[in-house]
C-alpha positions in Angstrom: -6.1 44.4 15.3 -9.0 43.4 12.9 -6.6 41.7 10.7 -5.2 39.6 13.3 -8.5 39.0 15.4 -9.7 36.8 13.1 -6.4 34.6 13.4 -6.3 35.1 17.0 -9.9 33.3 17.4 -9.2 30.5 15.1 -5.2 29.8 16.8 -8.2 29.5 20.7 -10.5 27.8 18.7 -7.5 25.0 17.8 -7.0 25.0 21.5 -10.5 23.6 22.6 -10.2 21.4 19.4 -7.3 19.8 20.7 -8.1 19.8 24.1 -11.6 18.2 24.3 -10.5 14.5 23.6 -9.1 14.4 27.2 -12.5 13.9 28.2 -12.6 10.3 26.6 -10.7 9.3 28.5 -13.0 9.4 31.7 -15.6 7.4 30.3 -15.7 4.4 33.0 -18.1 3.1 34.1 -20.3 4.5 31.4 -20.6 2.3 28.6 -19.5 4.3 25.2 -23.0 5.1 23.9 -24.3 6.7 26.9 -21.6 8.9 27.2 -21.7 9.8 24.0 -25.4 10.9 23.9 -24.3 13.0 27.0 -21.1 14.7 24.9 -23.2 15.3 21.8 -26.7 16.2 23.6 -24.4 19.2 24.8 -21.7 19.6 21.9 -24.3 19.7 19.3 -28.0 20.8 20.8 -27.6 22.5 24.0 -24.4 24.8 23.7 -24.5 25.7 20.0 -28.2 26.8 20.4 -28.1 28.3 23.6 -24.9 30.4 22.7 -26.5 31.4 19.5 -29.9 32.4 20.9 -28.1 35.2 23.0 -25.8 36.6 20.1 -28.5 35.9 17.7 -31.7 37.9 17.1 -34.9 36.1 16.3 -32.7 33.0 15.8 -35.3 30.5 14.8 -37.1 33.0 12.7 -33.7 33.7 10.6 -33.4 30.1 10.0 -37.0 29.5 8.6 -36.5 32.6 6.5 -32.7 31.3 5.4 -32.8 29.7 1.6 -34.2 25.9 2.2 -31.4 24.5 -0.1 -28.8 25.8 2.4 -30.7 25.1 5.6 -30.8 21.2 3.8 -27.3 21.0 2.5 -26.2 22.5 6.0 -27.7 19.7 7.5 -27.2 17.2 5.0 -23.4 17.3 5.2 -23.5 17.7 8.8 -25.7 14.0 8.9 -22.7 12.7 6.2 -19.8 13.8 8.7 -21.6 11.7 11.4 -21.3 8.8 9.2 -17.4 9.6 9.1 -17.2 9.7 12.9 -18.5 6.2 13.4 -15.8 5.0 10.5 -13.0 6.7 12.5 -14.0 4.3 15.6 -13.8 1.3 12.9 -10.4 2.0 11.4 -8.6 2.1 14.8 -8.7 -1.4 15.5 -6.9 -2.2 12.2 -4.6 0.2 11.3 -3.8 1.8 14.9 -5.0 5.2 16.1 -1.6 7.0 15.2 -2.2 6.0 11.2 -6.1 6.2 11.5 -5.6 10.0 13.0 -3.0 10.8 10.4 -4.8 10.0 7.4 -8.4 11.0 8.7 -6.8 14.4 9.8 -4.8 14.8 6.5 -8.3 14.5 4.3 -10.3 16.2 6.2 -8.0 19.4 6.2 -7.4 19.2 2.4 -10.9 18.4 1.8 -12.6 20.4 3.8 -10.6 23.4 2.5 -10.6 22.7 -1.6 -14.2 21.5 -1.8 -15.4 25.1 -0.6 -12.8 26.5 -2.8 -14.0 25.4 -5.7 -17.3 26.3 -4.7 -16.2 29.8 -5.1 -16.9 31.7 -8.2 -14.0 32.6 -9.8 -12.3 31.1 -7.1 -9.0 30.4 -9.5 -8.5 33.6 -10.5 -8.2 34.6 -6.7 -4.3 35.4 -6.2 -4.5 34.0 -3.1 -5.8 30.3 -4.3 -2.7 29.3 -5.6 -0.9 29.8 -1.8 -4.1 28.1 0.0 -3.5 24.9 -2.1 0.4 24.7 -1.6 -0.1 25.5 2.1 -2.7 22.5 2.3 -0.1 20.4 0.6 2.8 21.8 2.9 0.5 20.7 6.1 -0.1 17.3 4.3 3.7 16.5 4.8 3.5 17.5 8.3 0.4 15.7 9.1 2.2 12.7 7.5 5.3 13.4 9.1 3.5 13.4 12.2 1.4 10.1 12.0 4.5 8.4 11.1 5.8 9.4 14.0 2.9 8.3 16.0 3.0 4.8 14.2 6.7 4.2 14.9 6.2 5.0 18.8 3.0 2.5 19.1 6.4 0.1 17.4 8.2 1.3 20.3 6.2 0.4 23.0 5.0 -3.0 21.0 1.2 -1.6 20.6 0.8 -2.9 16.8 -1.7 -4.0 14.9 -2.5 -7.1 12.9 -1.2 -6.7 9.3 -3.8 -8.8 7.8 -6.5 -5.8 7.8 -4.7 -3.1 6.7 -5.8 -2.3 3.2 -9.2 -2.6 4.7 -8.4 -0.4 7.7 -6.8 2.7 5.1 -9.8 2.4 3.3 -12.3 2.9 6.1 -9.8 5.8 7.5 -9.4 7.5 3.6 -13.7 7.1 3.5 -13.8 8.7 7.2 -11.3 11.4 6.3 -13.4 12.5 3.2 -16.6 12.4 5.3 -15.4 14.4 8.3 -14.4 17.2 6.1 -17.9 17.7 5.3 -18.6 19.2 8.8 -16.9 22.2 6.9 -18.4 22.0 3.9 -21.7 21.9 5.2 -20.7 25.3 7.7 -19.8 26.8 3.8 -22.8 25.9 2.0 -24.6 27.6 5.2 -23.4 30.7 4.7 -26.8 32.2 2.8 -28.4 31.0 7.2 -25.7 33.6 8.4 -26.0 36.3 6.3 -29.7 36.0 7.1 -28.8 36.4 10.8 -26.9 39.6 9.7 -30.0 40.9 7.9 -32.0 40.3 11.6 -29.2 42.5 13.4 -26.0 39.7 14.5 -22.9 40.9 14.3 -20.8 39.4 11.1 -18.7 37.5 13.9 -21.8 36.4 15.4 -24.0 35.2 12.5 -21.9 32.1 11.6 -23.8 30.6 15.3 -26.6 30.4 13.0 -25.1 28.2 10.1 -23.8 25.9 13.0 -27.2 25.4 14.4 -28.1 24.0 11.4 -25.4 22.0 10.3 -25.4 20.6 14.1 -28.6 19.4 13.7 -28.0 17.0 10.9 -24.8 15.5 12.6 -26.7 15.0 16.2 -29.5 13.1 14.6 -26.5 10.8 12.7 -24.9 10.3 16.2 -27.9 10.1 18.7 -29.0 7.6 16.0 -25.9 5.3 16.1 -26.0 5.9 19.8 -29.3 4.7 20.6 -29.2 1.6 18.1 -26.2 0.5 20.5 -28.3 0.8 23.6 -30.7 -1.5 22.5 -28.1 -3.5 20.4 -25.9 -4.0 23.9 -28.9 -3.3 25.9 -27.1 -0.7 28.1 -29.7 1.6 28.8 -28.9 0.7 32.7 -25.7 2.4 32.1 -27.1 5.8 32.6 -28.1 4.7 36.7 -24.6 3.0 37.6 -22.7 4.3 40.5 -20.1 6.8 40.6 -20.8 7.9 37.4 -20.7 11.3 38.6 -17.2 12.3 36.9 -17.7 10.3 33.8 -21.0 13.0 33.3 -19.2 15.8 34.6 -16.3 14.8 31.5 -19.3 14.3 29.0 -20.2 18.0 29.5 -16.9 19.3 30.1 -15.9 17.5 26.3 -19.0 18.9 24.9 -18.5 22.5 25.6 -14.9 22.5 24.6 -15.8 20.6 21.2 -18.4 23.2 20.6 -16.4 25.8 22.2 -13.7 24.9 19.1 -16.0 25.2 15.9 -18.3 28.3 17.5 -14.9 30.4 17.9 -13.9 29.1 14.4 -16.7 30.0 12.7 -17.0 33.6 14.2 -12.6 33.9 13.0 -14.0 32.5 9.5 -17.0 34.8 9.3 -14.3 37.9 10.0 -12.3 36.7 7.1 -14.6 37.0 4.6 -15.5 34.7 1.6 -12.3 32.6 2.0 -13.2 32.2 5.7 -13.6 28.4 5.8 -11.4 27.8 2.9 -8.1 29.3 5.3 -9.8 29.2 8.6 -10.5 25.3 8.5 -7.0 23.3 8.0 -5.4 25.9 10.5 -7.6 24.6 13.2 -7.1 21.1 12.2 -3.5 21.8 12.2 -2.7 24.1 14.8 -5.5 21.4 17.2 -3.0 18.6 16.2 0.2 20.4 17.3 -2.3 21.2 20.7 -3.0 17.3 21.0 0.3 16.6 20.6 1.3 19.1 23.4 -1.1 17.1 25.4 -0.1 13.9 24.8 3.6 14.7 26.0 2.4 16.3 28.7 0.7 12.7 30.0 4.3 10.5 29.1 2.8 8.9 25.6 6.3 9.9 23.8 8.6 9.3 26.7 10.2 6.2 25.6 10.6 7.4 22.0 12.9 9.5 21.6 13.5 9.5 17.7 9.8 9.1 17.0 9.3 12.7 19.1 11.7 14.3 17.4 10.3 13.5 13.7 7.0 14.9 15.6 8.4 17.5 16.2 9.4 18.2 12.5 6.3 17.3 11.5 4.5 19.8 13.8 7.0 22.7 12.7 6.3 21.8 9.1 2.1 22.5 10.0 3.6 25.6 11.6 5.1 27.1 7.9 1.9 25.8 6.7 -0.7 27.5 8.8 1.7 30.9 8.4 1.2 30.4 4.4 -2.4 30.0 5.5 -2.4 33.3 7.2 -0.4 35.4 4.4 -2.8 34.4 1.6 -5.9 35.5 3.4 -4.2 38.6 2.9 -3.3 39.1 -0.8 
């Protein structure tokens, strides 16, 4: 069971991942930047440091007596993968969500797994290296696979974009993919905050709560930021006080705990693998939260009227599948 637990917690973990985007889609009548201070005032302050205080001894304490570099290149990355969430909102509008999703989910996968990697000492003469970087390549294809497929339905149902900006539009998407792998980086360059939290008396499972409490940080002060430069940019502070805002809130906070919900449960699966935690744990909850999304999106009709499209999807998907498998065996070797 303590092989597979840690497996188990990432394959739930993928599940909130993939899951908590259905809350965007209740944002009316809130106006984007107050609903996002809602979603990340809980997804990134509230949740992830109320969850760690319980499972966390002297919480605060083990952070101010964690190694400073690490508290600062926690949050540092953390503030950088913020950058790459406001890119992903640019690239749509030229290149398409399906393509923009593809590519920023394909990077930040792969990128987010080989920059830890090499971090490692020694990590080369590891025997299981060699199957972690053919498995990231493996769910490359089927992430490509897969945003193909999505860029052929948006064809389908005549939801294209303008041609003109697409270089431009795969260069803000490539920039957001490397930046949104960063939120992993930054959770591996924490790891001295969690093994302080072990020290104080958290489980191994618990301790990585502490890392993302710190790497949190840096990525809310990135997004409150952006979010309150659009409130005075649009001036839509009234938007907090419209009527029958009730279920756009309630959607806010509901997307906030899954998100959170998705990289807490990750990081405790990582922390029970061990050293190569984040550098196996982190594309199969990209990959196995696209194959979730996916689910989702078939559930609500989006691949309905594209029938050849859904079934390269589905190839694509199964293809993520033999990839997070690989994933799996080499954590063991």
């Amino acid at each position: 069971m303590e092989i597979l637990l840690p497996f188990l917690l990432v394959i739930i973990a993928s599940f909130f991942q993939g899951s908590f985007g259905l809350g965007m889609k209740y944002m009316e009548p809130l106006k984007w930047e107050a609903w996002w201070i809602i979603h990340v005032t809980i997804a990134m302050i509230i949740f992830p440091i109320s969850w760690a205080i319980i499972v966390v001894p002297n919480l605060f304490e083990v952070i101010g007596n964690a190694p400073k570099d690490a508290v600062f290149l926690g949050m540092l990355y953390g503030f950088l993968w913020g950058v790459g969430g406001i890119l992903f909102g640019k690239s749509v509008p030229y290149i398409g969500l399906s393509l923009t999703y593809g590519i920023v989910m394909g990077l930040a996968a792969s990128v987010g797994s080989i920059i830890p990697l090499i971090q490692v000492e020694d990590a080369f003469s590891n025997p299981a290296t060699n199957h972690v970087i053919l498995a990231v390549v493996i769910m490359l294809v089927g992430v490509a696979l897969s945003a193909k497929a999505g860029i052929e339905r948006d064809k389908l149902i005549g939801n294209t974009n303008d041609s003109s900006n697409i270089s431009k539009g795969i260069m803000i998407a490539v920039s957001c993919g490397i930046l949104s792998a960063l939120l992993n980086v930054g959770f591996a360059n924490a790891t001295p905050v969690a093994l302080e939290a072990e020290k104080m008396g958290a489980l191994t499972r618990n301790s990585s709560l502490a890392a993302w409490v710190v790497v949190l940080l840096g990525a809310f002060l990135m997004n409150l930021g952006y979010a309150v430069v659009l409130l005075f940019k649009n001036k839509s502070w009234s938007s907090f006080q419209v009527p029958s805002a009730g279920n756009a809130y309630k959607w806010a906070i509901l997307a906030g705990l899954f998100w959170f919900a998705a990289l807490g449960i990750y990081g405790q699966g990582a922390a029970l693998m061990g050293t190569m935690g984040p550098i196996v744990g982190w594309p199969m909850l990209l990959g196995l939260s696209l194959i979730i999304s996916n689910i989702w999106a078939v559930r609500s009709g989006e691949w309905k009227e594209a029938k050849k499209p859904f079934q390269l999807m589905l190839i694509g998907l199964g293809i993520i599948i033999l990839a997070t498998g690989l994933l799996g065996y080499s954590n063991t070797l």
